[in-house]
C-alpha positions, 0 to 999 in steps of 0.5 A: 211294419212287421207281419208274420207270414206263417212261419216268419216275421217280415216286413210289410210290403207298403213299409220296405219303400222306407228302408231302401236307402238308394235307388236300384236302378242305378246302384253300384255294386259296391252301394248296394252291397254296403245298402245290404249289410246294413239291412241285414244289420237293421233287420238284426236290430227290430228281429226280422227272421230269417234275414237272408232269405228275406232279404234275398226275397225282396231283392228278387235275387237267390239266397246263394247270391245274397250270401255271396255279395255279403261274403264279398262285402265284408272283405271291403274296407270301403264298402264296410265304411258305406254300410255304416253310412246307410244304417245311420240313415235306417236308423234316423229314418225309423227310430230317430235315432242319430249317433 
């Protein structure tokens, strides 16, 4: 699920199908804000490094946007609510952990 890609450890391509918890195509800003604060929460718990740039790596997007979505994410109450309903999901999904 994690490999190292010469200077970081990342999560393998055929796995991040797993983790995305919505369908981009036709996300909400607020969904997918809250689906990004609970990745870069999930990837703080199984060690990804580095979370933003890989992050920003897989959502095709610069680091300064991801950055700037985080910052505006957590200035919201409802967003931040959201984001514990996808980590909860993250977590079931991969750990079989239920709270």
């Amino acid at each position: 699920m994690i490999g190292f890609d010469g200077h970081s450890y990342v999560l393998q391509s055929a796995q991040k199908q797993y983790l995305l918890c919505a369908d981009k195509s036709d996300e909400s800003r607020d969904r997918r804000r809250a689906r990004l604060l609970a990745t870069v929460d999930y990837y703080k718990q199984i060690g990804i490094s580095p979370i933003y740039e890989t992050i920003a790596k897989e959502e095709g997007v610069s680091l300064y946007a991801i950055k700037n979505e985080l910052k505006e994410a957590r200035k919201d109450r409802t967003i931040l609510k959201l984001k514990e309903t996808y980590l909860k999901e993250l977590r079931e999904r991969h750990f079989g952990l239920s709270e």
